[in-house]
N, C-alpha and C positions, 0 to 999 in steps of 0.2 A: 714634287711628289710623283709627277706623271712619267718624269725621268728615272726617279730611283722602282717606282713598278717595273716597267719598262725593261730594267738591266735586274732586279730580283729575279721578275722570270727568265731572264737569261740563264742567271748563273745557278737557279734552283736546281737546274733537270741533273745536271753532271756531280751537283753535290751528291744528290740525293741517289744519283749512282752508283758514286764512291762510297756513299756512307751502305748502301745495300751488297758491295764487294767485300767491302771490308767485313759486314756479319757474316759472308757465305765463303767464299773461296780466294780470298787476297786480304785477309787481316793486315793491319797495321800497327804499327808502336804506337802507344798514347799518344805521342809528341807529334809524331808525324801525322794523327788525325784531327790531334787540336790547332797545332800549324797551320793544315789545309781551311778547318774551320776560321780559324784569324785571317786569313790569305783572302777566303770568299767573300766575310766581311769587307776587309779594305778594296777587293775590285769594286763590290756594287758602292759604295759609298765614291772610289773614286770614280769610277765610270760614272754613276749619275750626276755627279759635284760636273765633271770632264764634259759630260754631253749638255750639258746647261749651258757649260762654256761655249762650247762652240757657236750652240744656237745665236747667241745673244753676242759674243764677239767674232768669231773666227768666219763664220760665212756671210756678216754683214762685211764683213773687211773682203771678204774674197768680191760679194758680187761687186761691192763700192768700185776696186781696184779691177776687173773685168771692162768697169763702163768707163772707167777714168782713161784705161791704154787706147779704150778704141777710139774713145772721143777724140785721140790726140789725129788719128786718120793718117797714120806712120804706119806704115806696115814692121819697119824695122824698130819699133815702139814695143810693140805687140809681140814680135819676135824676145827682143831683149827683155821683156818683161815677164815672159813665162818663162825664160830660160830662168831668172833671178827667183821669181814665184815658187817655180816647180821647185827648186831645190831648196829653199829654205823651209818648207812646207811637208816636204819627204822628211826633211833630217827632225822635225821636231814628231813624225809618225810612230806614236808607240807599239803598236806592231811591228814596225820594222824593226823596231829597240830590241824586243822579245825576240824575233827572229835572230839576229846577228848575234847578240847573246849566247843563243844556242848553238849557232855555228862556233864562235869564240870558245867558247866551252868544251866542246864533243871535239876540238881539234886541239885541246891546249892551246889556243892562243896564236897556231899555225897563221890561220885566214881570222885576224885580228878584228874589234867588234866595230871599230871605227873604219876599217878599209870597206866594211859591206857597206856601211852606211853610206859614205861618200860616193861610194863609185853606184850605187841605189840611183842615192839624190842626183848624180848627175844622167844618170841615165833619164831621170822621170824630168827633167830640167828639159833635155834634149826636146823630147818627144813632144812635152805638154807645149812648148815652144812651136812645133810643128804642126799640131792637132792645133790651137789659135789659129794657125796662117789656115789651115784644111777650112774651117769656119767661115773666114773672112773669104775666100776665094772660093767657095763653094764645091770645093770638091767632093765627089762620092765617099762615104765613110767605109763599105765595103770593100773598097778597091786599095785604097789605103791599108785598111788592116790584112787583106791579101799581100801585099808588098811587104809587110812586117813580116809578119810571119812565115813567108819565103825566107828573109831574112834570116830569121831564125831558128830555119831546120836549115840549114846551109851553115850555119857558125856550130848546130846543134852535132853535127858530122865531128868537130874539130873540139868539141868540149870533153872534159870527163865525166864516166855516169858521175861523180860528185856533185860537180861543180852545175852538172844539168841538172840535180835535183831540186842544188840551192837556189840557181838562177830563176825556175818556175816556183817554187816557195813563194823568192823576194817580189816576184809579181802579183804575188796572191797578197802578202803581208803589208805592203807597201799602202795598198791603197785599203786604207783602215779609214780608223774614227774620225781621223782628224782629216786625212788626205782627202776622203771622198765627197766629205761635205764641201770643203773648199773649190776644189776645182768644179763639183758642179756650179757652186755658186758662180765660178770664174765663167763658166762656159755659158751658163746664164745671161752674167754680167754682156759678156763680147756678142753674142747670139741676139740679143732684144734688140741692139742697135738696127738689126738690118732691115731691112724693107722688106720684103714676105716673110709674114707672120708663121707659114706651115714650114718654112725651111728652119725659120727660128724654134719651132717646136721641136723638129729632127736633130739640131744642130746642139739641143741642150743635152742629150746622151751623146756618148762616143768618146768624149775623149779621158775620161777614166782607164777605158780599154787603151785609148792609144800611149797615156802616158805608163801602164802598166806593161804596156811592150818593151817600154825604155828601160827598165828594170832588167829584164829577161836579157835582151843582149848587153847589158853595161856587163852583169855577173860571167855572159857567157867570153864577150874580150877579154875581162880580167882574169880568167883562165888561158887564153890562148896565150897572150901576151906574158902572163907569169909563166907560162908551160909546166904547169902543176901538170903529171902524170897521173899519180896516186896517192890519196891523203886516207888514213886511216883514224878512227876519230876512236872515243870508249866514253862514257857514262859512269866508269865508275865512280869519280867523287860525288857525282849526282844522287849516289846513292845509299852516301853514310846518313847514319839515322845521328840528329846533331841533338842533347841532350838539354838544350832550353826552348823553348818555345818563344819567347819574347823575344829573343839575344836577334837571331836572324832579320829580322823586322826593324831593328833599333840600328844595325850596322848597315844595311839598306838605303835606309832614309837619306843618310846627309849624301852619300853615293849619288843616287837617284835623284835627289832635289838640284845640284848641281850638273848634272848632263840636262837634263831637263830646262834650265833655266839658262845653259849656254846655245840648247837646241829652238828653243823660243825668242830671246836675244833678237837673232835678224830680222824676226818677224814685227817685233815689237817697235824697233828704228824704222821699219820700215810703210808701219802703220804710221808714225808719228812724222815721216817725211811726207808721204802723201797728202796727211790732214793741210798741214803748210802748204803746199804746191798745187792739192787739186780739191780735196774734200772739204776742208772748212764745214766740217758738222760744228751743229749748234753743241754748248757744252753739255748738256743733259745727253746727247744721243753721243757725244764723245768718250762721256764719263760711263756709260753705259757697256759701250762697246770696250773701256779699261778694266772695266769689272768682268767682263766677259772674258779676258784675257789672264785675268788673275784667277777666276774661277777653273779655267783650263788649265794653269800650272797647277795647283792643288790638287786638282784630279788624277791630273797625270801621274803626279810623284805619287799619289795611295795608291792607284792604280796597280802600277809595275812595280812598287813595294809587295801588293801582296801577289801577286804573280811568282815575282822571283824570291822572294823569303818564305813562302809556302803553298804556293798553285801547284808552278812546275815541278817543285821536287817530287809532290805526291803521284804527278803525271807519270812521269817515270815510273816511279814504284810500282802504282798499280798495271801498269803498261811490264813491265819485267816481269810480274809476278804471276799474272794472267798466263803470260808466254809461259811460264816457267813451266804450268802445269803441263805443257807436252799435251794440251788435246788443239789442233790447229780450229777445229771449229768452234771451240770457245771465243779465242780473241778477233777470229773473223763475226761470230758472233754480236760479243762487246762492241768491235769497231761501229754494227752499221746501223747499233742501237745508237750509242753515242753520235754518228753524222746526224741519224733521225730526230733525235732532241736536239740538239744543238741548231739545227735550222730553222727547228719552229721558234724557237725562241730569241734569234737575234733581232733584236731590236729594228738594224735599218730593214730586216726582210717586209715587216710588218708596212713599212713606206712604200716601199716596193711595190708588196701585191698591193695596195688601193689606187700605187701610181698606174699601173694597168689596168685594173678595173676599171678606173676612169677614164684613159684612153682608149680603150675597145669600147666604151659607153656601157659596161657589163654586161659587154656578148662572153666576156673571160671572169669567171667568178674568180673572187680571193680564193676560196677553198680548192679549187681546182688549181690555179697555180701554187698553194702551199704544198700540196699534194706532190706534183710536181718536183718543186724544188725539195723536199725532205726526202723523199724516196734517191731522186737524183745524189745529194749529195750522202745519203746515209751507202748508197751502193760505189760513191767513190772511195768513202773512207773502209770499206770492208773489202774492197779492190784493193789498197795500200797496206789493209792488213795480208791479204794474200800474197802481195809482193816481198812482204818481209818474210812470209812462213815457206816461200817458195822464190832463192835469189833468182834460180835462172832468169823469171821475170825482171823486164827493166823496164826503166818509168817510161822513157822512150814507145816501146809498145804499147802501151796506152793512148799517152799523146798523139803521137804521130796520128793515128786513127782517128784520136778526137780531133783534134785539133782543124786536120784536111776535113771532117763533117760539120764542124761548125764554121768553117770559113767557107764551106759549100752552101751551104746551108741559106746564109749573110747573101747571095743573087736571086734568092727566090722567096725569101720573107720580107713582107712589109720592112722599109727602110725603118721607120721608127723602131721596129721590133729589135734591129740589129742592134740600134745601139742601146737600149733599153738591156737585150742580153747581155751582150759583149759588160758593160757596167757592171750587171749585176753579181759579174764573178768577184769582185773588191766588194757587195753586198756579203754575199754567200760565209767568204772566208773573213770573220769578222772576229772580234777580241778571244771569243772561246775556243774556237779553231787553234788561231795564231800559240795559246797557250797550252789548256789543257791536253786536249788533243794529240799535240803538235808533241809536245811532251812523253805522252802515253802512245806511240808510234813509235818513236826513239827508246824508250824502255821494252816494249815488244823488241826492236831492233838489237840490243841491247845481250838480252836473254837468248835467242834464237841463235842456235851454231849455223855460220856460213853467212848470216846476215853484215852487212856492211853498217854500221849508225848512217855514216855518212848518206853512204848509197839509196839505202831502204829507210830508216829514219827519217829523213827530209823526202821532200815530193808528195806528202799529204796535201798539204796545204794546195799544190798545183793541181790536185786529182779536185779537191774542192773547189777552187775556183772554175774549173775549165766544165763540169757538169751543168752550170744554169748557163751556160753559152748554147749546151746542146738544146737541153729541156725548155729553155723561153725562145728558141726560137722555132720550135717543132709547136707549140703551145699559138706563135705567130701566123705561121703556115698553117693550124687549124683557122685560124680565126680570118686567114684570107679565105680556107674555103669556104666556111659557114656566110664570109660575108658578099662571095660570091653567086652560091646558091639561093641567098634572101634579094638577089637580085640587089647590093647592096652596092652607092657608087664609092671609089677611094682607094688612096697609097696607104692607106692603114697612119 
């Protein structure tokens, strides 16, 4: 029950959005508002069914398998084991599903649903593989993610605005419901082994961030290397009004239950070798964590059932129709209402701010970081609305500026704060973002002459992740000065 509250008020504030557009200035077909109505229901039932699962199977298996590789005291253990981890862990990520989806989609079929996904997973393979060894060997976590992202304004030079858009998206999307719980666990798991307790505290944020980089340049090679110039994408089937309400929902399911249950598979054998070889749980706490595994497919298929049989189509529409009206401060408007709810209401934020709370010992109140974070991301998505209603803008000029201040930033904030932010951006941009949202950007994009889909449609999701890097670590930087002022000792 405390799960499906949890994901009600998630999915309340947008319904109740949509349902207040729809009386004023963006009416909808019957179909397409009872639709959206059936869509809301199957997310909150699947999400809440989905985040039970995880609680109870997916990140007892993550921290299990964390303390099993380090105990083995192989570094090429640990190596090889995030590298297998991280990927099989991405490919079952429902956000990323929704994401590639929509690429698949808006390009026909061009940049196909399963190339983003793979080349995702291996990118986040890479990296969370890397971010393990950074753990064990102690290196700086800011200094690392300076390296990345050198990285990645240097490949950033040689990409297409397309392909940059998608690339920062599948970072933001990648590390969802399922990802972000597990690899903390994982980083948990590896980090408690060590011997200073205060490094193991530091060392339980960051690599979220690091394997979210791995995303970003996998998307950005696989444009170099395909030499995709210019891809033009359109929304229009997205946009036929489909004349049953039930039918979209019913051909979904066996679709969606089958990717779903080949994307879980690895995980499942993989769980089932370890018990053999290193876990040997009791069978109560076995059968526990099988149920927790069953609860997570369940969830996931109503999930992305009602997402893609009647979330995103209505995204679009109202995202088209808004635009359509020809006043730009409308949907710039709409956008930075919609980032504003949508953040107070995501579920992992609410973890979040108490996880801080706690850490600063409540020199940082929740409401001040909510504050924060809502303003933050309601003024990235009303930024992405501006970039559609105005192409000259490119996502590029955003990022680049953010991006060089939040890696500035990561030398002079309490290290814990770093990677606390750096995380939180895979918080921020969480199941409403990756759908509604995401959706309702590319319908704006969609409507607007001289808008790209491609171009100005995607990079929402990267404007929202990359904001609580800036804001929690500016929120840090307070909380070193206050704690230096109270005459106060500590690395934060």
């Amino acid at each position: 029950m405390q799960k499906f509250k949890e994901v009600l008020f998630s999915v309340l504030p947008i319904t109740i959005i949509v349902l207040i557009l729809n009386f004023t200035i963006t009416p909808l077909a019957i179909n397409q508002l009872w639709g959206f109505l059936l869509g809301a229901i199957f997310i909150v039932i699947g999400l809440s069914i989905f985040l039970f699962g995880v609680e109870i199977g997916i990140t007892p298996i993550g921290t299990l398998m964390g303390t099993a590789i380090t105990k083995s005291n192989k570094v090429w253990v640990v190596a090889l084991a995030g590298l297998v981890l991280g990927f099989f862990i991405s490919i079952a990520e429902p956000d990323l599903h929704v994401l590639a989806g929509q690429v698949a989609t808006v390009t026909s079929g061009v940049i196909s649903k399963a190339s983003i996904v793979v080349v995702v997973s291996v990118g986040i393979a890479v990296l969370l593989s890397i971010g393990l060894l950074r753990i064990i060997f102690n290196k700086p976590l800011h200094k690392l993610l300076t390296i990345l992202y050198l990285i990645i304004f240097i490949l950033a030079i040689f990409t297409s605005p397309e392909f940059l858009a998608i690339s920062f998206d599948a970072s933001g999307a990648t590390t969802g419901a399922l990802t972000v719980p597990f690899i903390l666990a994982l980083a948990l798991g590896v980090s408690a082994l060590k011997e200073s307790g205060k490094q193991s505290e530091e060392d339980s944020f960051g690599l979220v961030a690091i394997a979210s980089a791995g995303a970003i340049i996998a998307v950005m090679i696989m444009s170099i290397l395909a030499q995709v110039k210019k891809i033009t994408g359109s929304l229009a089937s997205e946009l036929v009004d489909s004349s049953s309400i039930i039918a979209p929902f019913i051909n979904e399911m066996p679709k969606v239950a089958g990717e779903i249950l080949l994307a879980l598979l690895p995980l499942v054998v993989l769980f089932f070798i370890f018990q053999v070889i290193s876990f040997r749980l009791s069978n109560r706490n076995f059968i526990k964590i099988l149920k927790g595994l069953i609860y997570t497919f369940v969830g996931l298929v109503l999930f992305l059932v009602g997402v893609n049989a009647g979330f995103m189509d209505v995204g679009s529409i109202v995202g088209h129709s808004v635009a359509s009206l020809q006043k730009e401060w409308i949907i710039i408007l709409v956008g930075f209402i919609l980032g504003l709810v949508t953040i107070l209401a995501e579920p992992a934020v609410y973890v979040l701010t108490h996880q801080i709370e706690d850490v600063t010992s409540g020199y940082i109140k929740r409401p001040v970081v909510m504050v924060a974070l809502s303003l933050g991301v309601a003024l990235a998505v009303a930024l992405s609305m501006v970039r559609i209603v105005v192409p000259e803008i490119q996502l590029w000029h955003y990022l680049l500026p953010g991006y060089i201040i939040a890696v500035g930033l990561s030398y002079f904030v309490p290290k814990l704060f770093v990677g606390i932010a750096f995380d939180s951006g895979g918080v921020a941009s969480g199941p409403m973002t990756a759908t509604f949202i995401l959706a309702f950007s590319q319908g704006a994009a969609e409507a607007i002459e001289g808008a790209n889909v491609l171009a100005e449609g995607f990079g929402m999701i990267a404007m929202v992740a990359l904001m609580p890097l800036i804001t929690l670590q500016i929120l840090g930087l307070l909380f070193k000065i206050k704690s230096t002022k109270g005459g106060l000792e500590g690395n934060g």
